[in-house]
C-alpha positions as CSV (number, residue, x, y, z in Angstrom):
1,X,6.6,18.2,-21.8
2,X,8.7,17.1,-18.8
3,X,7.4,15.2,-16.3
4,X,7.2,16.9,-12.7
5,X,8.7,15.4,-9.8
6,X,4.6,15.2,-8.6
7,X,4.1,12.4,-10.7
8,X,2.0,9.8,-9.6
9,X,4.0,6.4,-9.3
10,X,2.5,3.1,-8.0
11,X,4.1,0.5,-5.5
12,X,3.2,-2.9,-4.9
13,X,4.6,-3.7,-1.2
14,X,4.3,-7.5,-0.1
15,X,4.1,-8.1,4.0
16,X,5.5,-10.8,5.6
17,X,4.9,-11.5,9.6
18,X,1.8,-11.7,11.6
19,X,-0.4,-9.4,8.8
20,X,-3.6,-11.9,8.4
21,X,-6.3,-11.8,11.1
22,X,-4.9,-8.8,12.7
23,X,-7.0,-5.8,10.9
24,X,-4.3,-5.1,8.7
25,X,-6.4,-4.1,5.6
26,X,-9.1,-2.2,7.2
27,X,-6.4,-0.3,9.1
28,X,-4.3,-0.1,6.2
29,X,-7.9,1.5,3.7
30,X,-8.5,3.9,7.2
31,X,-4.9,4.9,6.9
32,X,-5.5,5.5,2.9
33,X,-8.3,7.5,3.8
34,X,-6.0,10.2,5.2
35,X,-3.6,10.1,2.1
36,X,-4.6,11.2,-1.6
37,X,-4.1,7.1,-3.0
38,X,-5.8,4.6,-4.7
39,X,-5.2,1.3,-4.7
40,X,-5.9,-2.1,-3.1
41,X,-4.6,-4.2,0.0
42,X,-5.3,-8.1,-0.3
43,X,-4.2,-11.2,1.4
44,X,-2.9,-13.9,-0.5
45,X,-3.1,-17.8,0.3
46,X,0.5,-18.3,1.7
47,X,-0.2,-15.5,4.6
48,X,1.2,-12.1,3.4
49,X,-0.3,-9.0,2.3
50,X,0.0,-7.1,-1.1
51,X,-0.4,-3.7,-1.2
52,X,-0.4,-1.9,-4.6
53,X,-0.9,2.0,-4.4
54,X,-0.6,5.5,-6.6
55,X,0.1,8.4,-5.1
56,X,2.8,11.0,-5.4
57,X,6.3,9.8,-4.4
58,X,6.1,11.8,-1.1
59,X,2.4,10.9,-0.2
60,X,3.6,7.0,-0.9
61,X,6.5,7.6,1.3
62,X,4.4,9.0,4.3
63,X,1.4,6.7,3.6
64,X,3.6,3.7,4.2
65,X,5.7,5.1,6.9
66,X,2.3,5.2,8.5
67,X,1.3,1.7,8.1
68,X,4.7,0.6,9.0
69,X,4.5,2.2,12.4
70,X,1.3,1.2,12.9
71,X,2.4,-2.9,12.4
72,X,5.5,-2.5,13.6
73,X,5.1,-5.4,15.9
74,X,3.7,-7.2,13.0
75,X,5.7,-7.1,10.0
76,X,8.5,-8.5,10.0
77,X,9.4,-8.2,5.9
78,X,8.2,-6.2,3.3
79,X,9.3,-6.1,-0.5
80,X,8.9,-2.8,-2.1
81,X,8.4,-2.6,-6.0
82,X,7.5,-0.1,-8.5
83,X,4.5,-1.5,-10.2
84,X,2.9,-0.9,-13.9
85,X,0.4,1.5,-13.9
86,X,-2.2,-1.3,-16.6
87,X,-5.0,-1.1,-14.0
88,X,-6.5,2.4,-13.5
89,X,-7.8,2.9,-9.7
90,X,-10.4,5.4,-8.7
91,X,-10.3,4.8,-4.9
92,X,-8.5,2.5,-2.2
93,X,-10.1,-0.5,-1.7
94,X,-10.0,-4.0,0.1
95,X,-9.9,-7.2,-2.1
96,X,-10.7,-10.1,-1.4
């Protein structure tokens, strides 16, 4: 069976710059509420913010075009990746 270009693929996306302490993940899950992903946003200890989602390649496209416009004063890096999908996700979520 070959696969269709609607796939699901998942991303992990790390964000450098002023992304702790400024809503970043609850904006970033009420973004996800308007796109069909699953997922998690984080912080991690040294200040960034991963980001792993599943989604379509298209919805991933807009999904982070979205956050990225909505931080744009904010991030100032990001390191896109595709990421195993080993962890099955029913919804997007915050982690702490």
């Amino acid at each position: 069976m070959a696969e269709s270009s609607s796939t699901p693929i998942r991303r992990r996306v790390l964000f450098h710059g002023r992304v702790q302490g400024v809503g970043f993940r609850y904006t970033t899950a009420s973004i996800a509420r308007r796109h069909p992903v699953v997922g998690f946003v984080r912080n991690l200890p040294d200040g960034s913010v991963e980001l792993v989602a599943e989604a379509d390649p298209s919805v991933l496209d807009q999904f982070f075009a979205d956050i990225a416009s909505e931080f744009a004063g904010n991030i100032r890096q990001q390191q896109v990746q595709e990421a195993a999908r080993d962890e099955p996700f029913v919804r997007f979520e915050i982690r702490r």
